[in-house]
N, C-alpha and C positions, 0 to 999 in steps of 0.2 A: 166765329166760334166753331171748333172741330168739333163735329159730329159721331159720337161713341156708338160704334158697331156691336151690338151686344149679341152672342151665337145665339143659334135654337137652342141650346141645352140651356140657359139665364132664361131665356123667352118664356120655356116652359116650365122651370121651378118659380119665374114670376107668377104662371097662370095658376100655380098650385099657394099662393100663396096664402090664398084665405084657410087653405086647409092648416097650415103651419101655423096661422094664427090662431085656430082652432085649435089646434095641440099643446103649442103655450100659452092659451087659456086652461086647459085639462089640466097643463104643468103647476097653475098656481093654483087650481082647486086642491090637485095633490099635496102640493108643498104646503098648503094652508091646513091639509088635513095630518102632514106630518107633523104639527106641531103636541098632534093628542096626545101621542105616550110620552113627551116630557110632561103636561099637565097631569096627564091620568097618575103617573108617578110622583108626582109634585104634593099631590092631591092626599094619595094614599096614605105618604110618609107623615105629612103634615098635619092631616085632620084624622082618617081613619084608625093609623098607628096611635096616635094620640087619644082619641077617645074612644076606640073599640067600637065605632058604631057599625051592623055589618049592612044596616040597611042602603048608608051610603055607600059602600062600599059595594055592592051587589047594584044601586043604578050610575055606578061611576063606571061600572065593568061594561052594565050593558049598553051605555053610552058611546063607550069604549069601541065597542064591537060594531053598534052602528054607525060607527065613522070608518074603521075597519074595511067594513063590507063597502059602503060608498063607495071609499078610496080605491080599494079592488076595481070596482066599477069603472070609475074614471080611468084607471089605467088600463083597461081592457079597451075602453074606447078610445084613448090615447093611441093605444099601438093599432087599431082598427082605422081610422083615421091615416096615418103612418103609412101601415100596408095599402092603402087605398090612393094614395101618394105617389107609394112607389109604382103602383100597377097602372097612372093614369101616366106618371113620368115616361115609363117605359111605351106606354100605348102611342104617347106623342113623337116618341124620336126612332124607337126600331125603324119603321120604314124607310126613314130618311139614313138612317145609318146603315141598313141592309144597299142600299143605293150607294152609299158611299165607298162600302166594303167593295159590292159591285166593280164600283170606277176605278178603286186604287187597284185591282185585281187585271181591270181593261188595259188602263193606260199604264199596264206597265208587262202588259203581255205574259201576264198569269205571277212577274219575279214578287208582287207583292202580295196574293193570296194570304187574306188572312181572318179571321172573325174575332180582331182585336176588338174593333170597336164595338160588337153586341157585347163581347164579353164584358166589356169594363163598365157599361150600361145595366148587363145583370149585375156586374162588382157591388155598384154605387145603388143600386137598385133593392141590392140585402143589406148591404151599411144602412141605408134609409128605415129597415124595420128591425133593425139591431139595437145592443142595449147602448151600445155605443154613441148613439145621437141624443139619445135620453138626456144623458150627461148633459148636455151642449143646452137643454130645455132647463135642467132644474140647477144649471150654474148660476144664471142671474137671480134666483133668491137665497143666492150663499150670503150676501151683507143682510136680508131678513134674520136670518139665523144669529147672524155674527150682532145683530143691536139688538138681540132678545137677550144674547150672552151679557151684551154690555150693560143691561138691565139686571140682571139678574145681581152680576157685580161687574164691576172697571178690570177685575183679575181675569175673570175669567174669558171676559172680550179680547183685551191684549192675549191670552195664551195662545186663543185659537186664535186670532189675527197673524201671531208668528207662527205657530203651526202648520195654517193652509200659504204662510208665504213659501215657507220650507218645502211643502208639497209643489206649488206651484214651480217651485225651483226645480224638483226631480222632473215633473213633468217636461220640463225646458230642455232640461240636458237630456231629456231620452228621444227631444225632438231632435236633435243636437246630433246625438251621439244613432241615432240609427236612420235618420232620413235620408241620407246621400245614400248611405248602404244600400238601404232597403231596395232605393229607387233604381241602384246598378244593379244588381240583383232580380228586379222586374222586367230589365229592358234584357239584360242576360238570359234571361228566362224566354221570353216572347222571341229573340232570336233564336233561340235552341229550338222552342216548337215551329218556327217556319221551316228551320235546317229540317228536322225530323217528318215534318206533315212532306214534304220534297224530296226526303228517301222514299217515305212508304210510298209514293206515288209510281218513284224507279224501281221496287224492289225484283221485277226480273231483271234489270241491268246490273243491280248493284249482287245479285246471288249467282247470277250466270257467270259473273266474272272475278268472283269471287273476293269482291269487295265488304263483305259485309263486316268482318275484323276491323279493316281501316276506319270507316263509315260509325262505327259504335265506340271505338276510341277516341273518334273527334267527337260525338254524341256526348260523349262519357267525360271529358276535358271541359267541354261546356256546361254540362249540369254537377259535377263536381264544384267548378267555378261555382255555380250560381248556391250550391249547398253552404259552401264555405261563407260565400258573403250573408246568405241568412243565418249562419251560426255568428259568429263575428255578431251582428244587430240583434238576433239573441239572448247571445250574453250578456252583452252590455244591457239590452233592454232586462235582462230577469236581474243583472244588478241593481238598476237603478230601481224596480220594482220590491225587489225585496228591499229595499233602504225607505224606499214610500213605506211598504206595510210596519217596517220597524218602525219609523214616526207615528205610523197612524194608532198603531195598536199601544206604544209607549206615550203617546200625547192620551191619550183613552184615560189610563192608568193613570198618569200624572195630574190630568185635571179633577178626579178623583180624589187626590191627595193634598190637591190643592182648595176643594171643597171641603175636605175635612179640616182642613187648617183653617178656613173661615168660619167652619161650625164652630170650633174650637174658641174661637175668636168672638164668637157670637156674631159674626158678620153675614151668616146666610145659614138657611134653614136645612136639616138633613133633605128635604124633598128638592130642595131649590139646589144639592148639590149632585143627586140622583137625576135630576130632571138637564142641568148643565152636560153633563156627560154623553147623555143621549143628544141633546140638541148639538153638541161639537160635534159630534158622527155625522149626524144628520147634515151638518153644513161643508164636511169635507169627504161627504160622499160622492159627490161630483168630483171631485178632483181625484180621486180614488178612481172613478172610473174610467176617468179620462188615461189616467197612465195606464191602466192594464185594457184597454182598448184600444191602446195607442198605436201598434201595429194596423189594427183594422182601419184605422185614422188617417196613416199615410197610405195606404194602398188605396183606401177611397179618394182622397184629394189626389195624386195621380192621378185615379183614373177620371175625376173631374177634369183636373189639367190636360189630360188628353186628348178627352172629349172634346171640351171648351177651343182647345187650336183647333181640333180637327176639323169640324162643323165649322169656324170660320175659315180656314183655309181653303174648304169645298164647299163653294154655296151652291144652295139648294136652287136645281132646274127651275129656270123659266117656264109659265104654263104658256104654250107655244099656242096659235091658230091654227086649226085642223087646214091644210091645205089638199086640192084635189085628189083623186087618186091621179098617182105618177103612170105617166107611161111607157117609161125604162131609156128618156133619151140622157144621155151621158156627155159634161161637157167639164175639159180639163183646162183651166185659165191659169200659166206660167206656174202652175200647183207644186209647191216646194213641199217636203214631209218629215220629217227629222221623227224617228221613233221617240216615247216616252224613255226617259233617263240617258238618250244618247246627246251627243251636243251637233255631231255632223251630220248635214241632211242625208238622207238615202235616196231620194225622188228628190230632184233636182230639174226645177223648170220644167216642165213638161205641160204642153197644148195640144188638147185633140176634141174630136168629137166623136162619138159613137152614137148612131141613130137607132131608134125604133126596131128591134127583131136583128139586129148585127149580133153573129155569134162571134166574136173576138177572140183570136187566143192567142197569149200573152209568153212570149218563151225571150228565154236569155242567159246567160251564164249564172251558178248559183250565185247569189249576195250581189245581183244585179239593182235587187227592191221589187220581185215581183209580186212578192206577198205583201212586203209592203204598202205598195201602189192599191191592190185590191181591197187591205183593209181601209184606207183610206178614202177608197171612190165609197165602203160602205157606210163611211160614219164614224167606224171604232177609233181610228188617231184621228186628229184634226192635222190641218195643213199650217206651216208654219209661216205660208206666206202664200199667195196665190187665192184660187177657188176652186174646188170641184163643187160641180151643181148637176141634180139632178132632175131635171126638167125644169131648170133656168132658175131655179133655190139651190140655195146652199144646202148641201147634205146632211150641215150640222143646224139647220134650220128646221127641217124637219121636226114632227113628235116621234118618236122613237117606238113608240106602242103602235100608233096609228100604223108607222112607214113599214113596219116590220112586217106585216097582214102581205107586202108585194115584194118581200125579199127573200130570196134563196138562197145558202148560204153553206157550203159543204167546204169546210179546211182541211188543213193536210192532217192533222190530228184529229179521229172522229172521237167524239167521246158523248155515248148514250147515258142518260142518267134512271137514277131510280125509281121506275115504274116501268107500266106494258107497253109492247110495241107497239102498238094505237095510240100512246099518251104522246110517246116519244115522234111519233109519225105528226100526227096531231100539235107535236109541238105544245103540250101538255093545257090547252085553250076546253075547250068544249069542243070534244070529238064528233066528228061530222062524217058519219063512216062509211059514205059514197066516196068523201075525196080520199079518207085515209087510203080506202083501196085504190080509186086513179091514181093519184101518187105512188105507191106499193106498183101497180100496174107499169106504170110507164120507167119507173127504174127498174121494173124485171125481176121483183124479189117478193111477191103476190104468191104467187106458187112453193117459196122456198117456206116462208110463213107460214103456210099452211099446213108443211109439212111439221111444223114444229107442236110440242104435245099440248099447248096450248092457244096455237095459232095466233091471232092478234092482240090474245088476254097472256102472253109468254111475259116475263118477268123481266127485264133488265137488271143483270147483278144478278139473279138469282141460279139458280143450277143449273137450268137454262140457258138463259142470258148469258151466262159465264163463258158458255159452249160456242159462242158462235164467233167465226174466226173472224180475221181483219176484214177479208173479202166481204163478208156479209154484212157487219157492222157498218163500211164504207157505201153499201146498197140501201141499208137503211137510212144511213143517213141523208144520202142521195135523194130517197123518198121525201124524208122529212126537209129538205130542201125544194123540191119540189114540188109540196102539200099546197091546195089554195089555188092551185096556176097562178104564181107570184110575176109579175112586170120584168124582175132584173133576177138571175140568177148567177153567182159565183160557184166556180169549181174552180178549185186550191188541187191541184195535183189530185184530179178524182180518180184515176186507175193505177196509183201509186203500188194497192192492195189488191187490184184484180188479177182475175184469172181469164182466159180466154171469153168463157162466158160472160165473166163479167163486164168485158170488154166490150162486146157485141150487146151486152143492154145497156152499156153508156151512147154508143152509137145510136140506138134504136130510140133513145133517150132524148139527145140533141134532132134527131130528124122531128121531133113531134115537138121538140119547144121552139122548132124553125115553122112546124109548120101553124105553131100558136101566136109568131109573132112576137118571144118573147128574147129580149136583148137577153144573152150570154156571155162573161168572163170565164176563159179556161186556162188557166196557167199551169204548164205542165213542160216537160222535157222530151217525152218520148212523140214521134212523128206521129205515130196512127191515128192520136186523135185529133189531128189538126185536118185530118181529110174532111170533115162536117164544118170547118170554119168559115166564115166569108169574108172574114179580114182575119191579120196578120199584125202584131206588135211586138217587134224587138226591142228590150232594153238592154244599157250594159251599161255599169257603171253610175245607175239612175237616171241617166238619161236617155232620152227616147233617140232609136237608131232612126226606126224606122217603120211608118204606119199606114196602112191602107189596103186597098181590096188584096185578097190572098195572093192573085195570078200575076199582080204587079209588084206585091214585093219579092214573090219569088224569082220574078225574071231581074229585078232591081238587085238583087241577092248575087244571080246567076254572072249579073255584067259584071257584077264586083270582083266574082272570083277569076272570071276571063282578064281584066283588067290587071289583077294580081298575076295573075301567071303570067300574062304577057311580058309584065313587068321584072318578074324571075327570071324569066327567058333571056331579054333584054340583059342582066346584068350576070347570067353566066357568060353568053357567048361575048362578055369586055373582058 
């Protein structure tokens, strides 16, 4: 028997279930108390019209009114109930979907940035205390309604019977007629905001070069698109909407008319045809609601539908075993790597080992894979075939919380976030302000901080923050890469952005994580900083040239070239 995988977002509207059952118990008190004002009017016509008496008529009001208030009541705690729902819904999944947002963001090297999925968890999360759901609560005592009709008279049941079919039919067609739309239109939309959130990240590129015309016409072509197709769903939808309120309000009238032709008839009493009228409303109020909420309706099932794949397409991390703290040894077994979304490997086979305190640096033609290779020996892609391990576990075996306490980690892109440079230093944990400064100290940017008007309380993003150029932001980060005295530290192209000085505190930098013992990644282009290395990795093509102590591969380097030129020599003088 197959086994039914049901996501976390089912898991947890299961766990809320009692609450839902508590709300469609509210629903039938409600519905039970909607039946007052066809009695109160029943009542009126029947007896008080009849024999003037006011005293009944004054405790049928105040009857009246205490049912009223109840009913109030109930409904207050209905939608309390509701909103408590949605607030435990969201309690349950945000983290796991912030994590997911996360991944899809990792493993795809920033191309899929996005906060669809909280969004669509708030979406469904205000659908849930909307009037919209209501609907979907007091549908199932539409046949109550409809065999109170039937009692009353066999006319008046068959009207509304063909009435709410009629409605149920507009409902149909405005599922019909806008749900494909609506849903092009959503995914149309969600593209444009990724296109758009990915300019404003370029906007010096895109202004410098005076792209911004192009840039806002493709902007403008896409949300145009996405207008058109919500006008189009609409239309259609306020068609079908207005053809709903024509029935509703013309079946209103009609059964009216139709009570009066039974008075006539002597087949039913003026109360009982005053009291019909209301209770028809009363039973095709739901379906009423349902078509002019109908919009809200499919933008929430979407976004259930996208949850519901999402969540199972990404399942939720293993709770992993705290394993040792690592000691920074590095071991690469035939480690194959294909980036997310490409299909050809970039890291092709490659075996090494890197021991304890090796400062490594990693050089090779660009689109060799040397960034590749590094993010990989960290965790961020997984290997497509092979293993990297890092102190004989798998990298991707690790906790990720835990592992991160002994890694350092500066890419070619710095990018500080929003808070002070102590958070950012700190790596935004519990600030520990002996290391923040050793760290600050030993990248060489302690002094530079200080001079700032807020020194380590200075602002990231703010007027400040703003102010500080590549070089410095690269120093910082440097710092906050090297916060903790971490086991394994990566530098991604770390003097990409320096300046002279800056250069001479990445040196002074590597002498002191040599003389801490701690393993080193430096992939970089320019020579000078390879003078602090103790080994040597050439890649090209993804695969490994050439690996081992610096003075051996430079002389292995050196016969190559002697070898080639002999070789040139050779085939001039033929």
């Amino acid at each position: 028997m197959k086994q039914i995988i049901r996501s976390d977002l089912v898991k947890a509207l299961t766990l809320c279930k009692s609450a839902f059952i508590s709300a469609a118990f509210f629903s039938l008190l409600i519905n039970f108390l909607m039946i007052t004002p066809s009695v109160y009017m029943m009542q009126v016509y029947d007896r008080v019209v009849t024999t003037g008496n006011l005293s009944t008529l004054t405790m049928l009001t105040l009857i009246l009114m205490v049912f009223f208030i109840t009913m109030s009541v109930l409904e207050w705690v209905r939608s309390q109930i509701l909103v408590k729902v949605s607030i435990r819904l969201e309690t349950l999944l945000n983290e796991r979907l912030f994590h997911i947002a996360f991944k899809q963001s990792l493993y795809s090297g920033g191309q899929r940035a996005s906060t669809q999925p909280l969004d669509d968890l708030t979406g469904l999360r205000q659908f849930l205390t909307g009037n919209g759901l209501f609907a979907f609560f007091d549908a199932p005592w539409m046949p109550v309604y409809l065999a109170l009709l039937f009692m009353f008279h066999p006319y008046f049941g068959w009207f509304s019977v063909f009435t709410a079919i009629l409605l149920c039919s507009v409902a149909w067609a405005t599922e019909k007629a806008t749900s494909k739309t609506l849903s092009e239109a959503n995914n149309v939309l969600m593209a444009n905001r990724e296109m758009l959130g990915k300019n404003l990240r370029n906007a010096e590129v895109i202004d410098s070069m005076g792209m911004l015309g192009n840039i806002r016409r493709r902007w403008q072509g896409s949300a145009i698109k996405v207008l058109d197709l919500q006008a189009v769903a609409s239309s259609r939808a306020g068609l079908l909407m207005a053809l709903s309120k024509i029935i509703r309000l013309s079946s209103q009238s009609l059964i009216l008319g139709l009570g009066a032709y039974l008075v006539i008839e002597r087949e039913l009493s003026p109360g009982m045809m005053i009291a019909g009228s209301i209770l028809m409303g009363r039973a095709l109020a739901p379906i009423d609601l349902m078509v002019g909420t109908w919009k809200a309706f499919g933008l929430a099932r979407d976004q259930y539908n996208r949850l519901d794949t999402l969540l199972l397409q990404i399942p939720e991390d293993k709770e992993r075993m705290t394993l040792p703290e690592p000691q920074g040894r590095i071991q690469l077994e035939n480690a194959v790597v294909v980036p997310p979304g490409a299909k050809v490997p970039v890291i092709k086979g490659i075996n090494l080992a890197i021991e304890k305190g090796d400062v490594v640096g990693i050089i090779g033609p660009s689109g060799a894979g040397k960034s590749t290779l590094v993010r990989a020996i960290l965790g961020i892609w997984p290997t497509a075939n092979g293993a990297i391990r890092l102190d004989g576990a798998e990298v991707f075996s690790w906790d990720r919380e835990h592992l991160g306490d002994f890694i350092g980690y500066l890419p070619q892109d710095i990018e500080l976030f929003e808070g002070t440079i102590s958070e950012n230093i700190a790596r935004f944990g519990d600030i520990d302000a002996e290391k923040v400064v050793a760290a600050a100290k030993i990248a060489d940017v302690h002094d530079l901080i200080l001079r700032l008007p807020e020194g380590y309380d200075t602002i990231i993003g703010g007027s400040a923050g703003g102010n500080l150029s590549g070089g410095q932001r690269q120093r910082i980060g440097l710092a906050r890469a090297l916060y903790g005295n971490p086991v394994l530290v990566v530098l991604d192209e770390p003097n990409s952005n320096l300046d002279e000085q800056g250069e001479l505190a990445l040196e002074k930098a590597l002498l002191q994580l040599q003389a801490l013992q701690t393993t080193v990644l430096i992939v970089t282009h320019r020579n000078n900083v390879l003078a602090r290395v103790s080994k040597l990795m050439i890649i090209k093509d993804g695969a490994l040239v050439v690996y081992g102590p610096k003075d051996q591969v430079i002389a292995h380097l050196q016969k190559q070239q002697q070898v080639s030129g002999a070789s040139a020599s050779t085939s001039e003088a033929m």
